[in-house]
N, CA, C, O and CB atoms as a CASP TS submission, in Angstrom:
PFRMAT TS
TARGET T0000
AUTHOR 0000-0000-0000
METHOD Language model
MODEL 1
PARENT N/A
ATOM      1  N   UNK     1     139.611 134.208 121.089  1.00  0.00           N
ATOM      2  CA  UNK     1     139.386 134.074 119.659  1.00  0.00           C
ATOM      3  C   UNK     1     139.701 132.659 119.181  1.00  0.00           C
ATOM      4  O   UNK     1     138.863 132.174 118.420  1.00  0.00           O
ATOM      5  CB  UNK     1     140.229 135.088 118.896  1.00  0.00           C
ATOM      6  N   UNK     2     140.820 131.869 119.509  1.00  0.00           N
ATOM      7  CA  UNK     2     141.272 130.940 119.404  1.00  0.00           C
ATOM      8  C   UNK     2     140.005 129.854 119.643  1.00  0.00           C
ATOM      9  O   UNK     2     139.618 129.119 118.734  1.00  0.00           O
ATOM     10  CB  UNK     2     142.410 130.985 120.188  1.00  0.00           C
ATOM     11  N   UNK     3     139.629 129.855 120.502  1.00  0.00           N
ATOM     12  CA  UNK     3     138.456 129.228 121.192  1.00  0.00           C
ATOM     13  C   UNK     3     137.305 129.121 120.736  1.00  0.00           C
ATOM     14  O   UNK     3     136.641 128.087 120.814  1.00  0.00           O
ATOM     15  CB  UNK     3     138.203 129.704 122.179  1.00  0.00           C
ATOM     16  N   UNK     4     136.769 130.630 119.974  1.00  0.00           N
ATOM     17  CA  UNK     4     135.508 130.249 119.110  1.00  0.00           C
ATOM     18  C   UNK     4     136.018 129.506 117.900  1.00  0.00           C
ATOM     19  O   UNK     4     135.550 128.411 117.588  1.00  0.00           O
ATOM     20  CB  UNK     4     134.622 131.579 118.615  1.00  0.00           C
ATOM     21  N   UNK     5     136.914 130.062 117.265  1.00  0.00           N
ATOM     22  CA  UNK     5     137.447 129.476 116.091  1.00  0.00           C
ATOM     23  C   UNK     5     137.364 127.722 116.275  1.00  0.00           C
ATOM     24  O   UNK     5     136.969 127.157 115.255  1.00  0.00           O
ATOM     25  CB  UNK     5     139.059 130.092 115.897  1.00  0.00           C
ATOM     26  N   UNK     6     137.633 126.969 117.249  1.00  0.00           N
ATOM     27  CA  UNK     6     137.704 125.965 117.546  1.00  0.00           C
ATOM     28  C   UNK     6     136.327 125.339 117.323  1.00  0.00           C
ATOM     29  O   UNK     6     136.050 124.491 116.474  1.00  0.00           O
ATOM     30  CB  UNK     6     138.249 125.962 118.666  1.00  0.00           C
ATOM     31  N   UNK     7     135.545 125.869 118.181  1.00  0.00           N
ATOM     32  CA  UNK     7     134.049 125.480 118.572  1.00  0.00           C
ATOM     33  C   UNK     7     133.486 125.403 117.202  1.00  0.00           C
ATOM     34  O   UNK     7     132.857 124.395 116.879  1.00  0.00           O
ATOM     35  CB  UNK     7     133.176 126.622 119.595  1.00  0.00           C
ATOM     36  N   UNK     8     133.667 126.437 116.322  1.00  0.00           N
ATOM     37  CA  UNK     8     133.101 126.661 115.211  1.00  0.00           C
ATOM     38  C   UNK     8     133.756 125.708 114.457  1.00  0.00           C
ATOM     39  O   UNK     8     132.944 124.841 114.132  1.00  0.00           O
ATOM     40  CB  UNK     8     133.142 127.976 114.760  1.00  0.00           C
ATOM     41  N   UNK     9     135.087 125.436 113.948  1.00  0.00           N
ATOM     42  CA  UNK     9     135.123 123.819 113.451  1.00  0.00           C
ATOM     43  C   UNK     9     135.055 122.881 113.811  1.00  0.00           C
ATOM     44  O   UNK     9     135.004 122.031 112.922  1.00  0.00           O
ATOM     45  CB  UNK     9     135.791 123.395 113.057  1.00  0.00           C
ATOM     46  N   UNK    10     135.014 122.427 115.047  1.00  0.00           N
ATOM     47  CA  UNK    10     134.317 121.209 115.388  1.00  0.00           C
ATOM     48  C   UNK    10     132.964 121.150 115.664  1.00  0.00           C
ATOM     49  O   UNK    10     132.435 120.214 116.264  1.00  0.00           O
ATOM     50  CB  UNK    10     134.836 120.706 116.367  1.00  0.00           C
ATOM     51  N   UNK    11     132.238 122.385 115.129  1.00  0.00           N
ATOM     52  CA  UNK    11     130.718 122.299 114.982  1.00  0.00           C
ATOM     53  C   UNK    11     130.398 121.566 113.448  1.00  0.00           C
ATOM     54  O   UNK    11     129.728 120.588 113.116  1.00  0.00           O
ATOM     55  CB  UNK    11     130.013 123.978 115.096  1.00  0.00           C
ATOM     56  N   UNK    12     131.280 122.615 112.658  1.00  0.00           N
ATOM     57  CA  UNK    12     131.181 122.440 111.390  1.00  0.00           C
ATOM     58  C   UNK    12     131.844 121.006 110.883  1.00  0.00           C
ATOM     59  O   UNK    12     131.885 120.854 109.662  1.00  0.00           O
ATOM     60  CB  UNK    12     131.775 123.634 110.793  1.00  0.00           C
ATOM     61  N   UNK    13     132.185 120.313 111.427  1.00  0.00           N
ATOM     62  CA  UNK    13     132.569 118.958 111.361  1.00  0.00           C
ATOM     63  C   UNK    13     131.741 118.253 111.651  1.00  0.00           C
ATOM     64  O   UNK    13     131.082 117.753 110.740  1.00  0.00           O
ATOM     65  CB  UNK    13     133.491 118.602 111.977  1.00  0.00           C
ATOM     66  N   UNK    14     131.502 117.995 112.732  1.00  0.00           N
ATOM     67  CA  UNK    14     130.068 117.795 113.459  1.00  0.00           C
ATOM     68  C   UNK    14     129.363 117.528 112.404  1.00  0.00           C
ATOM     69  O   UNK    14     129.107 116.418 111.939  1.00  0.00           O
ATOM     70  CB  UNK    14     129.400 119.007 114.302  1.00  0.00           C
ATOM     71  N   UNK    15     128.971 118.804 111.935  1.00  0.00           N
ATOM     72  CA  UNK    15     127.485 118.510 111.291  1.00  0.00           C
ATOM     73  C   UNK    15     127.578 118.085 109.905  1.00  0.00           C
ATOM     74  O   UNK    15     126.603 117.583 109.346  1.00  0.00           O
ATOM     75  CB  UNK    15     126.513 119.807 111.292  1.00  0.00           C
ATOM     76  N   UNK    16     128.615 118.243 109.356  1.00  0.00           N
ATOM     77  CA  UNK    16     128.987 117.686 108.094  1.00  0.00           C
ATOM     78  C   UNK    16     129.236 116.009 108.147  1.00  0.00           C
ATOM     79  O   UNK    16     129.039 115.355 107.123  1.00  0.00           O
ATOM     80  CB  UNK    16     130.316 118.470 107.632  1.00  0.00           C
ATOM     81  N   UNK    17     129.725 115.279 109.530  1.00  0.00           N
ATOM     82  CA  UNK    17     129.878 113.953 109.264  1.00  0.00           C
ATOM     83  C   UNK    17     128.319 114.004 109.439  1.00  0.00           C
ATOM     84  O   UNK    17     127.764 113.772 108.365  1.00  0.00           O
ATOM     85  CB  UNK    17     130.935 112.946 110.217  1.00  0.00           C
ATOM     86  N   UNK    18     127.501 114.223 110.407  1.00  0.00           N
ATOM     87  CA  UNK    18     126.510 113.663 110.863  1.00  0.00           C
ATOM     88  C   UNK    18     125.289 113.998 109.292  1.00  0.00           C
ATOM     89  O   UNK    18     124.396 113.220 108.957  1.00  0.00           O
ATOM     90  CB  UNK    18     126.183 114.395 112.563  1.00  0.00           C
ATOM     91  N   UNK    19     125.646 115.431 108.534  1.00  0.00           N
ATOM     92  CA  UNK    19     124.918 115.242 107.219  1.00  0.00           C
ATOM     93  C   UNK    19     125.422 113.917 106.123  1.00  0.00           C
ATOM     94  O   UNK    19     124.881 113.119 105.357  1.00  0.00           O
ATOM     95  CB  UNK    19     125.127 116.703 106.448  1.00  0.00           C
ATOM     96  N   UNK    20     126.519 114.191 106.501  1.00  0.00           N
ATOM     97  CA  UNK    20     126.815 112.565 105.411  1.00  0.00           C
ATOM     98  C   UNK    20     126.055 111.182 105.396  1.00  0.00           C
ATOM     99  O   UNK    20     125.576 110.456 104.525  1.00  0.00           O
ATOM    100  CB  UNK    20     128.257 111.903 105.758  1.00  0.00           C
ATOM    101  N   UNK    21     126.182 111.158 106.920  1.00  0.00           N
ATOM    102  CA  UNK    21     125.351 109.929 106.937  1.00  0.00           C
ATOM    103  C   UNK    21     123.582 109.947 107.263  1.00  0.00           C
ATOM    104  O   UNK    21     122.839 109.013 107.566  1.00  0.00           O
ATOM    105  CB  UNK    21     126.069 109.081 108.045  1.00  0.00           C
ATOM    106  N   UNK    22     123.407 110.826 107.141  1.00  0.00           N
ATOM    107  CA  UNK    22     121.946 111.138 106.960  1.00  0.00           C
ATOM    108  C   UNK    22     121.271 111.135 105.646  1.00  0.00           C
ATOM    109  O   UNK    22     120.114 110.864 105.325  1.00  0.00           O
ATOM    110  CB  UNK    22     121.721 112.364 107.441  1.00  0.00           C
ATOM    111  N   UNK    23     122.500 111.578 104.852  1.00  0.00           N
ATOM    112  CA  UNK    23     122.376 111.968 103.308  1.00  0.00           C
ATOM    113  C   UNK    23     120.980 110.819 102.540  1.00  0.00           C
ATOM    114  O   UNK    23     120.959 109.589 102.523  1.00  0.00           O
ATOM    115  CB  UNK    23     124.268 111.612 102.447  1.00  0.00           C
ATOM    116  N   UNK    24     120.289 111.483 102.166  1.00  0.00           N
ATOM    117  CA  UNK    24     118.948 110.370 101.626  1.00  0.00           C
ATOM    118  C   UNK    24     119.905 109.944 100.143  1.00  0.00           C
ATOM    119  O   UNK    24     120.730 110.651  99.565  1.00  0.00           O
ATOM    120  CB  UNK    24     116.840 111.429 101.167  1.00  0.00           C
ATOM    121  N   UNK    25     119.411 108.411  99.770  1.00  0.00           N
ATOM    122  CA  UNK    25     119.741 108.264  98.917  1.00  0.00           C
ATOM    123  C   UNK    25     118.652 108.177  97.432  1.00  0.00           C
ATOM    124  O   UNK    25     117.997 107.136  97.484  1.00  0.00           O
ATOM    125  CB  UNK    25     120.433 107.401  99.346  1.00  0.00           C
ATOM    126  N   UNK    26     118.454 108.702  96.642  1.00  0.00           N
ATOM    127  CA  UNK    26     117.652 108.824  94.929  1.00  0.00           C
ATOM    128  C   UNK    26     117.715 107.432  94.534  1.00  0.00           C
ATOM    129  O   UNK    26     118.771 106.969  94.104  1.00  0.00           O
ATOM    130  CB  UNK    26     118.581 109.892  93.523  1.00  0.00           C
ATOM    131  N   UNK    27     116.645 106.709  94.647  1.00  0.00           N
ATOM    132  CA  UNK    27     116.179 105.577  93.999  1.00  0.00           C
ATOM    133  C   UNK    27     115.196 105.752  93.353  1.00  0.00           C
ATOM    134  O   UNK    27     114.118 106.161  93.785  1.00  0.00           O
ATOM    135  CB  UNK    27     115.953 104.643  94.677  1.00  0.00           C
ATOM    136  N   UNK    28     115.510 105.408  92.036  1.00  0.00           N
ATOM    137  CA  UNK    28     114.641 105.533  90.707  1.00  0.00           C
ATOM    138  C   UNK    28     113.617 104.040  90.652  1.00  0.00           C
ATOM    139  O   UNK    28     114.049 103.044  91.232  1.00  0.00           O
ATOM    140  CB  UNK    28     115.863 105.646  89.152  1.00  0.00           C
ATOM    141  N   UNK    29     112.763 103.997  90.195  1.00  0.00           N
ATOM    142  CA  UNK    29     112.034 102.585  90.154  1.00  0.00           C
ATOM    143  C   UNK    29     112.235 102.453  88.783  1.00  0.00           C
ATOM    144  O   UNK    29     112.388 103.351  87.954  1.00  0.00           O
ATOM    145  CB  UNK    29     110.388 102.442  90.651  1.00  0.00           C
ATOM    146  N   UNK    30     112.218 100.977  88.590  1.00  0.00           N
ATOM    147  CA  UNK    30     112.505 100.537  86.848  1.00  0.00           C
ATOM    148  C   UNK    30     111.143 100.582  86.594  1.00  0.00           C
ATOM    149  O   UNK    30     110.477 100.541  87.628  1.00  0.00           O
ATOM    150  CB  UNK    30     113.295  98.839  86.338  1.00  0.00           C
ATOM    151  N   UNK    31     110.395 100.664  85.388  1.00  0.00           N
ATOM    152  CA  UNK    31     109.335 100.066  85.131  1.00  0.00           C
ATOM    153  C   UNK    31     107.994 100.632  85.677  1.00  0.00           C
ATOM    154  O   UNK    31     108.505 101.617  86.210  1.00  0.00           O
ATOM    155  CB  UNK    31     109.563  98.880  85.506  1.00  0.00           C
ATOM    156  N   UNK    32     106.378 100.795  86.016  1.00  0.00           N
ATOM    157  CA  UNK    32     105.780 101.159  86.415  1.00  0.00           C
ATOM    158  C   UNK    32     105.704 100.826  87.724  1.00  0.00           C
ATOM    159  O   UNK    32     106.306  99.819  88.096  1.00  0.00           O
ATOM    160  CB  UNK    32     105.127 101.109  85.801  1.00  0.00           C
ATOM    161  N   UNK    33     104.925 101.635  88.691  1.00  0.00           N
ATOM    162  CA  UNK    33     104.658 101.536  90.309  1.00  0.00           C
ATOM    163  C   UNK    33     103.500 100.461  90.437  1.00  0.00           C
ATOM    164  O   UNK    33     103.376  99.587  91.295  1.00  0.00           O
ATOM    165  CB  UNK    33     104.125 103.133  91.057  1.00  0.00           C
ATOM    166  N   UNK    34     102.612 100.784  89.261  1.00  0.00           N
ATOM    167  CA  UNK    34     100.805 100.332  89.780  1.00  0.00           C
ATOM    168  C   UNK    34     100.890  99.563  88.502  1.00  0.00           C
ATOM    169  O   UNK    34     101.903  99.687  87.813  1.00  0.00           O
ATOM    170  CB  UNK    34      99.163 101.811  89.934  1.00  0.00           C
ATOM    171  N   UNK    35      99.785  98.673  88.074  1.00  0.00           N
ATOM    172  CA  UNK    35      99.735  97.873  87.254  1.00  0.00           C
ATOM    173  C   UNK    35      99.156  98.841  85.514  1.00  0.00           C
ATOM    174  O   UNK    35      98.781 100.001  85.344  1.00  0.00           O
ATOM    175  CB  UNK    35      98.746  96.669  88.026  1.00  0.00           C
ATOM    176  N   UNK    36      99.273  98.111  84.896  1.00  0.00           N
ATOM    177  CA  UNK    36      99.792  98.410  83.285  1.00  0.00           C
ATOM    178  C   UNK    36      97.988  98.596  82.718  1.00  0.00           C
ATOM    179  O   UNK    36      97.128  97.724  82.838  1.00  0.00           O
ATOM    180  CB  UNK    36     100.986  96.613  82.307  1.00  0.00           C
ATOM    181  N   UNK    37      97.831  99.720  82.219  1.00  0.00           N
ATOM    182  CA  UNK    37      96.332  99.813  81.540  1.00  0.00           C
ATOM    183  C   UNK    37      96.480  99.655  80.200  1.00  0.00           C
ATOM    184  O   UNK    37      95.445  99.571  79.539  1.00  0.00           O
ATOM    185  CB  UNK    37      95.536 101.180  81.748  1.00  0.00           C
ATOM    186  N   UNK    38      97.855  99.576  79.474  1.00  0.00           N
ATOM    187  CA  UNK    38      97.470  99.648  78.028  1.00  0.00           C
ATOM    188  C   UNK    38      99.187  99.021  77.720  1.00  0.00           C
ATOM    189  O   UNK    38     100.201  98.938  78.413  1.00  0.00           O
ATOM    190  CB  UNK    38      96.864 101.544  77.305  1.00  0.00           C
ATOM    191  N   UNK    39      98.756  98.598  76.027  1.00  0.00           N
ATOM    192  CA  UNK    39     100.438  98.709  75.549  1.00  0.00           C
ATOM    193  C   UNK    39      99.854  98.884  74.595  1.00  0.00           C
ATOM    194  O   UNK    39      98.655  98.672  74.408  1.00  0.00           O
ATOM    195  CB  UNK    39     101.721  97.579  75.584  1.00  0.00           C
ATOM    196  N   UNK    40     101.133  99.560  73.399  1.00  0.00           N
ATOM    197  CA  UNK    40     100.795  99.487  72.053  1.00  0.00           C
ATOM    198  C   UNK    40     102.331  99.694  71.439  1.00  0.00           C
ATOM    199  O   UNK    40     103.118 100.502  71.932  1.00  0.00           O
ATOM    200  CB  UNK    40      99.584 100.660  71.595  1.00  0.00           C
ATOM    201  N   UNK    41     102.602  98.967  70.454  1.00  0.00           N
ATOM    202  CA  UNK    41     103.864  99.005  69.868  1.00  0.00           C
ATOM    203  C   UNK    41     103.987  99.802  69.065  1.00  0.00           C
ATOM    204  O   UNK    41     102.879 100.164  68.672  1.00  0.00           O
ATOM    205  CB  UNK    41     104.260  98.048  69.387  1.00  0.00           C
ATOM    206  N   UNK    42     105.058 100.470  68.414  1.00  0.00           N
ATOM    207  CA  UNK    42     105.752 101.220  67.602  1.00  0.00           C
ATOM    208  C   UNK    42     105.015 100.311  66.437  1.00  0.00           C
ATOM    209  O   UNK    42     104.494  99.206  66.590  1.00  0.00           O
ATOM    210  CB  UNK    42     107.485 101.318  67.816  1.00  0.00           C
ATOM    211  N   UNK    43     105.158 101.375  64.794  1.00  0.00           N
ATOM    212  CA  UNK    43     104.668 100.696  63.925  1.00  0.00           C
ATOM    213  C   UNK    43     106.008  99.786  63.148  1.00  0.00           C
ATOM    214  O   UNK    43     105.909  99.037  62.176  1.00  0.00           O
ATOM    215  CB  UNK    43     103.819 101.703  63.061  1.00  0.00           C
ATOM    216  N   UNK    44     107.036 100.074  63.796  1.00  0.00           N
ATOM    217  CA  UNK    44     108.600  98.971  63.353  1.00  0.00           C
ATOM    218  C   UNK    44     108.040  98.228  64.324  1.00  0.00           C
ATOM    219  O   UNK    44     107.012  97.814  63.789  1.00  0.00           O
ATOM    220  CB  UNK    44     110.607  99.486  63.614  1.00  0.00           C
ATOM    221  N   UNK    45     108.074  97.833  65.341  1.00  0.00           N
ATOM    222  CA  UNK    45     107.572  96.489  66.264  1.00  0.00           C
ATOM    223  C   UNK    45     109.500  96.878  67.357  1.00  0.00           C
ATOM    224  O   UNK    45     110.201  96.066  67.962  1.00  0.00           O
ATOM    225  CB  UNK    45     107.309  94.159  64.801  1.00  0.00           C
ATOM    226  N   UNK    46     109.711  98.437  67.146  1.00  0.00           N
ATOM    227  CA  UNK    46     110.940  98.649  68.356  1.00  0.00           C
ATOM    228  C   UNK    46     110.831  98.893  69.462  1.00  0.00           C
ATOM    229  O   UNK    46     111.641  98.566  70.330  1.00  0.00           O
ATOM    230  CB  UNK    46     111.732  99.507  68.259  1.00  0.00           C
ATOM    231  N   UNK    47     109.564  99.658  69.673  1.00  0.00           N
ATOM    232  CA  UNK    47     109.050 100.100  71.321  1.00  0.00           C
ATOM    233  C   UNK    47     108.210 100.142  71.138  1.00  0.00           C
ATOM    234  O   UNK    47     107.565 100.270  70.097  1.00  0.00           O
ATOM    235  CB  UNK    47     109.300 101.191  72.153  1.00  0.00           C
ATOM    236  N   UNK    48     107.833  99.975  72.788  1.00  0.00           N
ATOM    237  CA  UNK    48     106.388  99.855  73.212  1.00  0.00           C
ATOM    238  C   UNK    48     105.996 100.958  74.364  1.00  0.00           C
ATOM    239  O   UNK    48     106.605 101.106  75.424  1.00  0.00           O
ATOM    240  CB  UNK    48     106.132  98.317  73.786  1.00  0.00           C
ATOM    241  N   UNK    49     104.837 101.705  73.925  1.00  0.00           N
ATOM    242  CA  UNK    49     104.249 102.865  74.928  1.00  0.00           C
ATOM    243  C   UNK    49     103.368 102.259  75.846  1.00  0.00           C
ATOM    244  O   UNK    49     102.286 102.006  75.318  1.00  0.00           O
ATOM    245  CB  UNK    49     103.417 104.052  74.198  1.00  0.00           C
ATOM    246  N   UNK    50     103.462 101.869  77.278  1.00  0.00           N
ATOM    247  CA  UNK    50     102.747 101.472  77.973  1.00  0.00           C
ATOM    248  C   UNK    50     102.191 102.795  79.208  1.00  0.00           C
ATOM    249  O   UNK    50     102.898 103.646  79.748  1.00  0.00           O
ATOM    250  CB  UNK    50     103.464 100.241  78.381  1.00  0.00           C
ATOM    251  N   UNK    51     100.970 102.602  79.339  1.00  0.00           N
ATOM    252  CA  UNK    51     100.347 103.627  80.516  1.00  0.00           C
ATOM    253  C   UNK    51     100.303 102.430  81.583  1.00  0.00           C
ATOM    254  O   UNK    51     100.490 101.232  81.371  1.00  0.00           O
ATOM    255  CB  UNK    51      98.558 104.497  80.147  1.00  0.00           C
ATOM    256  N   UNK    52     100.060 102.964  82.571  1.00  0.00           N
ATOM    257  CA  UNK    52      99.815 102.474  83.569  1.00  0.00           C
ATOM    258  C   UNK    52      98.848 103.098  84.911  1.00  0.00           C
ATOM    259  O   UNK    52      98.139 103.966  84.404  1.00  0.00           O
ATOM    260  CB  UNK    52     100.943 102.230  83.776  1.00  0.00           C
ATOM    261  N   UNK    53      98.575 103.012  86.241  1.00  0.00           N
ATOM    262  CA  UNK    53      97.624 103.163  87.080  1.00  0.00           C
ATOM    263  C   UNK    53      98.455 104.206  88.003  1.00  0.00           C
ATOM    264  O   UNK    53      97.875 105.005  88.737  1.00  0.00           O
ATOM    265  CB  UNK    53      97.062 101.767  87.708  1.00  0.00           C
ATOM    266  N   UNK    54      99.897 104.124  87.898  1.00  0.00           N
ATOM    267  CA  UNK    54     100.283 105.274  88.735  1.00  0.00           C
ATOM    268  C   UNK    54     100.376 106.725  87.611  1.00  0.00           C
ATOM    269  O   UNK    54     101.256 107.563  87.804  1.00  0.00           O
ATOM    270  CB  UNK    54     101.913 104.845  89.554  1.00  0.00           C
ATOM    271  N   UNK    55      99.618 106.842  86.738  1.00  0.00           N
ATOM    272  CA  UNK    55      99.249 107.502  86.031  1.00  0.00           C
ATOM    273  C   UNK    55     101.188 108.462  85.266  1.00  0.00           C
ATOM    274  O   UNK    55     101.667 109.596  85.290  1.00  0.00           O
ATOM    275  CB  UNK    55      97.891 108.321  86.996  1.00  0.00           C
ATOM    276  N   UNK    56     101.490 107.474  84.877  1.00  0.00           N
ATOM    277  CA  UNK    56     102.871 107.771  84.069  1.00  0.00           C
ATOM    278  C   UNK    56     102.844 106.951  82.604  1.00  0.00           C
ATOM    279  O   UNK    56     102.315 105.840  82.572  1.00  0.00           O
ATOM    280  CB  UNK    56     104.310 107.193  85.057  1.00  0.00           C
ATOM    281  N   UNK    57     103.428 107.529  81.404  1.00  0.00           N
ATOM    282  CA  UNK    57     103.626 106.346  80.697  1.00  0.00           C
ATOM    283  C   UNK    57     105.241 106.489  80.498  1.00  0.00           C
ATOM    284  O   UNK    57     106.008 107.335  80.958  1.00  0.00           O
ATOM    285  CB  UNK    57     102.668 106.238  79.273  1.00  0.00           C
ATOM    286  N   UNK    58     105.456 105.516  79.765  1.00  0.00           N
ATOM    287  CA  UNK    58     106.707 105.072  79.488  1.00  0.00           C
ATOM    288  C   UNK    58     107.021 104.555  78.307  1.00  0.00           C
ATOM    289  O   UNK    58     106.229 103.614  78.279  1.00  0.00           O
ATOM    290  CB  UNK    58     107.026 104.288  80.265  1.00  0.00           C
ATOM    291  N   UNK    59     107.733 104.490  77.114  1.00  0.00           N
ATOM    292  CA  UNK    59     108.677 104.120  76.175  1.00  0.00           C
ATOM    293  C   UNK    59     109.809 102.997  76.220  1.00  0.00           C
ATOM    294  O   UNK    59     110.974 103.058  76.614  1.00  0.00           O
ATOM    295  CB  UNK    59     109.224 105.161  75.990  1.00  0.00           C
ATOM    296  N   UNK    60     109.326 102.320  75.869  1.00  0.00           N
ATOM    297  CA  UNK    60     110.339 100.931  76.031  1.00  0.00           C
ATOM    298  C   UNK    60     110.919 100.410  74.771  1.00  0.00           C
ATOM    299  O   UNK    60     110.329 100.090  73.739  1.00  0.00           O
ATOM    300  CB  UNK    60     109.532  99.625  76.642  1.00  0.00           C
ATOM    301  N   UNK    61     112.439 100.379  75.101  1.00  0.00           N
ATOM    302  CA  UNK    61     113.391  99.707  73.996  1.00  0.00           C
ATOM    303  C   UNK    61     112.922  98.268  73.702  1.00  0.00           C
ATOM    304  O   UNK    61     113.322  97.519  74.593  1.00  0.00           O
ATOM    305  CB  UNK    61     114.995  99.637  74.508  1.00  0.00           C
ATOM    306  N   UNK    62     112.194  97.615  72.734  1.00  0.00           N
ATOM    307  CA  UNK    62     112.271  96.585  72.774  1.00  0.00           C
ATOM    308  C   UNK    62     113.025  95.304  73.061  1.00  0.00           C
ATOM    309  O   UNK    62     112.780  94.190  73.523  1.00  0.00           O
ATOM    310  CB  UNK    62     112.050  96.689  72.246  1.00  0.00           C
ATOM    311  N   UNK    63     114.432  96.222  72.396  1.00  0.00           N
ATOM    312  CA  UNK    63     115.373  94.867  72.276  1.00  0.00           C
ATOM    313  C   UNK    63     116.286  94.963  73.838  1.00  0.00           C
ATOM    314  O   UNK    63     116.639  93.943  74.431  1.00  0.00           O
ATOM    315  CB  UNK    63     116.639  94.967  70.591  1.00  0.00           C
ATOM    316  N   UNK    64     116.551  96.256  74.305  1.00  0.00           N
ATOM    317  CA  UNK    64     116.932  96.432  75.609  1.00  0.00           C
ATOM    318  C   UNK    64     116.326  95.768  76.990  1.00  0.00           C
ATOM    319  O   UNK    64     116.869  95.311  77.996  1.00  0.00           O
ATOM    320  CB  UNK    64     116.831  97.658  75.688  1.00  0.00           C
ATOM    321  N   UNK    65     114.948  95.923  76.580  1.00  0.00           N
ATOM    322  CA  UNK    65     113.786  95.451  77.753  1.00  0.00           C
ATOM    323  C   UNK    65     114.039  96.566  78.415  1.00  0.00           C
ATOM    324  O   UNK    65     113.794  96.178  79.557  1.00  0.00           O
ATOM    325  CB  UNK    65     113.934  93.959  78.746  1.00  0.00           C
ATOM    326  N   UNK    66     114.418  97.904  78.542  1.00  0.00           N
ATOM    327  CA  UNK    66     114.433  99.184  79.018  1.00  0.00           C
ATOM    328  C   UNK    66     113.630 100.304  78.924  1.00  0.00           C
ATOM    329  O   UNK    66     112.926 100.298  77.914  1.00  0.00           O
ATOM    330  CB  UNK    66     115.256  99.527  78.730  1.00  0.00           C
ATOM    331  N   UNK    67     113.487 101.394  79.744  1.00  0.00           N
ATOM    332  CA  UNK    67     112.733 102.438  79.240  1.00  0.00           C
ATOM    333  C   UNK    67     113.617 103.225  78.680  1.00  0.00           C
ATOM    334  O   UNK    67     113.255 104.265  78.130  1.00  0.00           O
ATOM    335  CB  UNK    67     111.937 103.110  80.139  1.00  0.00           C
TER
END
């Protein structure tokens, strides 16, 4: 008994370091992928709705330069 118990946490170790470093990491892109088909500003002149070719649009803080 002693023995599986063993096997079984140093499996479960095992695979937990080896998931850690496998772990994918979530990278967000700033800004559009493909190039820009349109802009048009807010009627204050605060944001701007731009489409683009990877077929997303986006909302931009003017004064931030952010989405």
């Amino acid at each position: 008994m002693r023995k599986l118990l063993l096997i079984l946490f140093v499996t479960i170790i095992t695979k937990q370091s080896v998931f850690t470093q496998m772990q994918a990491r979530l990278v967000l892109p700033i800004g559009h992928t493909r190039s820009v088909n349109s802009a048009v500003f807010s009627s204050d002149n605060q944001l701007l709705l731009t489409t683009a070719g990877d077929n997303t649009a986006r909302i931009w803080d003017i004064k931030r330069g952010k989405d």
